[in-house]
PALUM-599020 format. One record per residue (C-alpha): residue number from 1; residue in three letters; chain; x, y, z. Coordinates in steps of 0.25 Angstrom, whole numbers, plus 5000, padded with zeros to 4 digits. Example, Ala and Ser with C-alpha at 12.3 -4.5 7.8 and 13.67 -1.06 7.14 Angstrom:
# residues 2
ATOM numar fipa zafi    X    Y    Z
ATOM     1  ALA    A 5049 4982 5031
ATOM     2  SER    A 5055 4996 5029
END
This chain:
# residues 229
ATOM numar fipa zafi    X    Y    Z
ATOM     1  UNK    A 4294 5047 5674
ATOM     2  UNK    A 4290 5061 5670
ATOM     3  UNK    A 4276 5058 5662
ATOM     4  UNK    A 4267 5045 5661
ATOM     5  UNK    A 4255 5039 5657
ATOM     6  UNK    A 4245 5030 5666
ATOM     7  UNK    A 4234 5027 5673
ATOM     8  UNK    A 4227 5037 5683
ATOM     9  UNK    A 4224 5023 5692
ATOM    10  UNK    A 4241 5020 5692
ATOM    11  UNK    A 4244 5036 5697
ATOM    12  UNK    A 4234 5033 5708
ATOM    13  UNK    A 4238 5019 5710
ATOM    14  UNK    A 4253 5024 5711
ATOM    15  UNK    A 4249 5036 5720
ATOM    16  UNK    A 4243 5027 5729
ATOM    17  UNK    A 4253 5018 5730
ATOM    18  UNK    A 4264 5029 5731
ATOM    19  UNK    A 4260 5042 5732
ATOM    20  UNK    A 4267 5044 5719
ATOM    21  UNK    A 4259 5057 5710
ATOM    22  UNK    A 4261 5058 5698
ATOM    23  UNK    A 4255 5072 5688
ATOM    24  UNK    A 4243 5067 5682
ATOM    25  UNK    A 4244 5076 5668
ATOM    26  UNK    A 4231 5073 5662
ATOM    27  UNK    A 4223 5063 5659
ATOM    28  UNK    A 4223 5054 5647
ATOM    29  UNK    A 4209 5049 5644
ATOM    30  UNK    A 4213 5033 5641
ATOM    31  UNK    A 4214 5021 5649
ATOM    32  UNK    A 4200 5026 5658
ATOM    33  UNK    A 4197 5015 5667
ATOM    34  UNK    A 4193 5013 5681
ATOM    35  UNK    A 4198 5007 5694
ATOM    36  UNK    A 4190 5000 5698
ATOM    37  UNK    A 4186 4990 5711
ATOM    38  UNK    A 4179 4976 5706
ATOM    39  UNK    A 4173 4965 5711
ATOM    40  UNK    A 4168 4952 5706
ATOM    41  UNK    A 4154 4952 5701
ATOM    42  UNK    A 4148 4942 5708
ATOM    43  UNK    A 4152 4950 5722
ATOM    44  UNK    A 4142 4961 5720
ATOM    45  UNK    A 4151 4971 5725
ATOM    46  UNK    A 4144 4984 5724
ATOM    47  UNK    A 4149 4993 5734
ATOM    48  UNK    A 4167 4995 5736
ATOM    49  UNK    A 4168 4994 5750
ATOM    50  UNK    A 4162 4980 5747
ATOM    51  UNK    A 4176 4977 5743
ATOM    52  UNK    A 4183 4983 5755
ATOM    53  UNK    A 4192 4974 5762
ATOM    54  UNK    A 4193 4963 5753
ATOM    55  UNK    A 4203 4959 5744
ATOM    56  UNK    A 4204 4967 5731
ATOM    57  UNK    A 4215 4966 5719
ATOM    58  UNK    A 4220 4976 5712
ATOM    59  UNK    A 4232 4981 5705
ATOM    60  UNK    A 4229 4996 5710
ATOM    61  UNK    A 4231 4992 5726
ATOM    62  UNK    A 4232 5007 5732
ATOM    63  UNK    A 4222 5013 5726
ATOM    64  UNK    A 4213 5000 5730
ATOM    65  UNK    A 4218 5002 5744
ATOM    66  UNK    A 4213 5017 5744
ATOM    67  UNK    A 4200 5013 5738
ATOM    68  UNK    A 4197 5002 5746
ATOM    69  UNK    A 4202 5010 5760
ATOM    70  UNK    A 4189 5019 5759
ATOM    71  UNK    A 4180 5007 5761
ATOM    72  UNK    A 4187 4999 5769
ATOM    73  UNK    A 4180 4998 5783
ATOM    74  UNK    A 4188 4988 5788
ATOM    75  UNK    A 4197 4976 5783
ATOM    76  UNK    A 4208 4981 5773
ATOM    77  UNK    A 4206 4979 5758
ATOM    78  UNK    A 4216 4968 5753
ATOM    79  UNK    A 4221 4975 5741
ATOM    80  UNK    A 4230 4964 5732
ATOM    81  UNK    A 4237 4969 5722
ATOM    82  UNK    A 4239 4961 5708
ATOM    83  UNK    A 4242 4966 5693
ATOM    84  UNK    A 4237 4960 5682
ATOM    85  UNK    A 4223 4954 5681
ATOM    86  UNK    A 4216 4960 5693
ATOM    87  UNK    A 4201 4957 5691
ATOM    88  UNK    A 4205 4941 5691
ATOM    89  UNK    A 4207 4942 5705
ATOM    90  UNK    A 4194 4941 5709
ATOM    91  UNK    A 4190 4930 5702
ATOM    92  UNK    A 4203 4921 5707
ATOM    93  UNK    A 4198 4924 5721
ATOM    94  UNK    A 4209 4935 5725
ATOM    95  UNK    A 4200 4948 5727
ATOM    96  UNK    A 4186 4952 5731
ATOM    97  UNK    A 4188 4964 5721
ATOM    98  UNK    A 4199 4972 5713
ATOM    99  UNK    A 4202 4986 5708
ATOM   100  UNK    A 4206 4987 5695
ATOM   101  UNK    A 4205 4994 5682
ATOM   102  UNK    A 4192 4994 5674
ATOM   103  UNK    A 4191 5000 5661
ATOM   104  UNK    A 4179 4992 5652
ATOM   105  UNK    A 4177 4982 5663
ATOM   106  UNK    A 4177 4971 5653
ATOM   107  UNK    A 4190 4964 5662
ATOM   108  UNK    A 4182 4966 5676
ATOM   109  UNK    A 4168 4959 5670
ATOM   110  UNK    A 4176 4948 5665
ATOM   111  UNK    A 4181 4945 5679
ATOM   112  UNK    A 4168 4946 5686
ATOM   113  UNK    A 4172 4960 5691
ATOM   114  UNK    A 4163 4973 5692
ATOM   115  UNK    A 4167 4986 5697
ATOM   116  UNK    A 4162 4990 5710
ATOM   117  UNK    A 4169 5003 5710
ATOM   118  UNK    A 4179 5012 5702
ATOM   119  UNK    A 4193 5015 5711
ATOM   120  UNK    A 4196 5026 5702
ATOM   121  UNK    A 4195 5031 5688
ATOM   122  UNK    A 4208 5030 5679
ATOM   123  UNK    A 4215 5035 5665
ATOM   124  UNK    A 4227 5036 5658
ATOM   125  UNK    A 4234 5050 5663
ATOM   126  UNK    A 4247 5056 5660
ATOM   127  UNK    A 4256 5058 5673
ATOM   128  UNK    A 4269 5066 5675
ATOM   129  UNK    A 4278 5064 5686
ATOM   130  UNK    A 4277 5077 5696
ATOM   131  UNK    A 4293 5077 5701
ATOM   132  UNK    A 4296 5078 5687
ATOM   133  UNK    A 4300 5092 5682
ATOM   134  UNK    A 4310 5090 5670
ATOM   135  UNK    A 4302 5086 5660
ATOM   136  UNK    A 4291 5094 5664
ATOM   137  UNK    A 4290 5102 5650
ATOM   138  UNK    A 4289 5088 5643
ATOM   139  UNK    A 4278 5083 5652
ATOM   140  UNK    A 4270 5094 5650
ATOM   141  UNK    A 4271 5094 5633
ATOM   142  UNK    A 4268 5080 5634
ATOM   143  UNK    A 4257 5083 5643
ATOM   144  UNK    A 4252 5094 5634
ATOM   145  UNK    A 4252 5083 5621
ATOM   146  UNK    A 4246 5072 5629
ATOM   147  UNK    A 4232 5084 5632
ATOM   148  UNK    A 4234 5088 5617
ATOM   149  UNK    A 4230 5076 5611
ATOM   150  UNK    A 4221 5072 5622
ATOM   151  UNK    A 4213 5085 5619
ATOM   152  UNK    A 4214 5082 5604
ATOM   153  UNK    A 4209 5067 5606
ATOM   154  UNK    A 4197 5071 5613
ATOM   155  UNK    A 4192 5084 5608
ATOM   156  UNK    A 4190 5088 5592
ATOM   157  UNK    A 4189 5103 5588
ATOM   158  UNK    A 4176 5108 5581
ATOM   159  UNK    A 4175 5120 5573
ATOM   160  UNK    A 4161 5127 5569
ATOM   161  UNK    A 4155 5140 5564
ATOM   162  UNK    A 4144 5146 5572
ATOM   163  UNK    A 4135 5157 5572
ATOM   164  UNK    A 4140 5168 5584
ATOM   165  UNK    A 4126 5167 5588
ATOM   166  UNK    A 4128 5153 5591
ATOM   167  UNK    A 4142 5154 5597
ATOM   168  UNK    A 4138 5153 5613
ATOM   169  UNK    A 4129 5141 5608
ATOM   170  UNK    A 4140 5135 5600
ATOM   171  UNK    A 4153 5138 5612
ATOM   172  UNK    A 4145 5130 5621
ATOM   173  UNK    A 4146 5119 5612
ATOM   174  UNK    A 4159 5120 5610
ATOM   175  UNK    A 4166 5128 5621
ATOM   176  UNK    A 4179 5119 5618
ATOM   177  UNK    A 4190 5117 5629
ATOM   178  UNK    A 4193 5132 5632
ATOM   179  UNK    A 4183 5137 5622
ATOM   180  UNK    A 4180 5137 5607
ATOM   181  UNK    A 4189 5146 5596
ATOM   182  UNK    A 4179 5155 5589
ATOM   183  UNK    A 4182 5162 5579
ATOM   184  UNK    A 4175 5174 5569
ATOM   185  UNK    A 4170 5170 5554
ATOM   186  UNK    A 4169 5179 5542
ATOM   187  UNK    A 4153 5179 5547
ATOM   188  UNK    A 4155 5186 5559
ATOM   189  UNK    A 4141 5178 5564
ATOM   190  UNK    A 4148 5166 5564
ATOM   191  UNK    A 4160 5160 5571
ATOM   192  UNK    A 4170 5149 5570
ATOM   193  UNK    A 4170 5141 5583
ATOM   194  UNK    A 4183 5130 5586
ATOM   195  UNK    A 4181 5121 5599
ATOM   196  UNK    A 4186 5107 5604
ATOM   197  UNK    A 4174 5099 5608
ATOM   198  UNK    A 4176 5085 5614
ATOM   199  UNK    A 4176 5073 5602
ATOM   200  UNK    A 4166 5065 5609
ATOM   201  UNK    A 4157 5077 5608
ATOM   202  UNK    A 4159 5082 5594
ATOM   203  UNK    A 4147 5078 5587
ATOM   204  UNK    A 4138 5081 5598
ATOM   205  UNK    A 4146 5096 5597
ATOM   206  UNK    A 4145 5098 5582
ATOM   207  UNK    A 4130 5093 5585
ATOM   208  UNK    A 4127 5104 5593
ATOM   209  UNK    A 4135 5115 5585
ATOM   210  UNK    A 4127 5112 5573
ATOM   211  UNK    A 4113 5115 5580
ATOM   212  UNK    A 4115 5127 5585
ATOM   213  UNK    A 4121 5131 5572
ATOM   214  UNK    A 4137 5130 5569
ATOM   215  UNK    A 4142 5126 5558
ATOM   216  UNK    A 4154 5120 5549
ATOM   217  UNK    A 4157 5113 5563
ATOM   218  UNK    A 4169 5103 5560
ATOM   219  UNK    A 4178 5094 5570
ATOM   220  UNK    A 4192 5094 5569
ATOM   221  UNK    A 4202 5083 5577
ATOM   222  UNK    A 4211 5087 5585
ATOM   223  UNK    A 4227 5079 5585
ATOM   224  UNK    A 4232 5088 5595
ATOM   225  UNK    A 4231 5100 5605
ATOM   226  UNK    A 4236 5110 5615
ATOM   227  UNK    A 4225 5115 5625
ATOM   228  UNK    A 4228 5124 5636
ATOM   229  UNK    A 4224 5117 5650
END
């Protein structure tokens, strides 16, 4: 295997297990949730070490083993491993808690779990394999596509005319990811400004671009892009 896709919670799992690294590329901004250790409501478990030495379920049994053997102060935590349904096992009487993935936490209230503490954050990330060195030039051009349309799904460009009296104003606004394009007009006073601003920020952007005086400010969507690193 050259180049894959998975979750940052199986590379730690399976460097855990094995010792076995992978390149983490980049990060692909899906699949967000958490690891998380969990325990019946009704138990009132507040405090993780609560949990230490008792018997815990999980379908992620090395990294449970690390987390559980900073808190252990004594008796061994009985780490079982099952797939499948993990938040049923402490309802059938089988665990005093689990580890498992929590992403809305709809499945862990409808067992009578909550979450005590979070093991580790985790996300989709795109992985190569670090021994592999013939289809390098490949890796990296799909790497380099994969950025492109992560960069055009979350930022837009805008576009604006502002005065060159308001220029430093109007570049702290918009600095984009390097810096913005300017460029002259036929009115030497004014100026042609091009940034990419983030999309979840665009109208508060164009908000603050219109009050300290730019104009003809337009938004345009990206489908692609190459960016330097």
């Amino acid at each position: 295997m050259d180049l894959g896709i998975t979750g940052e919670d199986i590379v730690a799992e399976t460097l855990a297990e094995t010792g076995a690294t992978v390149n983490v590329m980049m990060e692909l901004g899906f699949g967000k949730c958490r690891l998380c250790l969990q325990a019946p409501g009704a138990a009132a478990v507040a405090d993780p070490a609560d949990l230490a030495g008792k018997r815990i379920v999980t379908s992620f049994p090395h990294l449970t083993r690390e987390y559980f053997a900073k808190l252990e102060t004594g008796t061994p935590t009985n780490v079982k491993v099952i797939s499948g349904s993990v938040e049923a096992a402490c309802g059938l009487g089988l665990a005093d808690g689990i580890v498992d993935l929590v992403e809305t936490g709809t499945t862990m209230r409808a067992a009578g779990l909550e979450e005590v503490s979070t093991v580790m954050n985790t996300q989709c990330v795109l992985i190569s394999n670090p021994k592999t060195d013939r289809n390098d030039e490949l890796v990296q051009i799909i790497r380099r596509r994969f950025q492109g349309y992560l960069t055009a799904s979350r930022y837009i460009m805008v576009t604006y005319n502002i005065h060159r009296a308001s220029l430093k104003q109007a570049v702290k606004v918009t600095p984009g990811k390097r810096s913005p394009s300017i460029l002259s007009l036929d009115d030497a006073n004014w100026v042609a400004v091009s940034a990419l601003v983030e999309k979840s920020k665009a109208a508060s952007v164009m908000d603050e671009l219109e009050r300290i005086g730019a104009t003809d400010i337009l938004t345009t969507q990206l489908h692609s892009s190459r960016m330097g690193d």
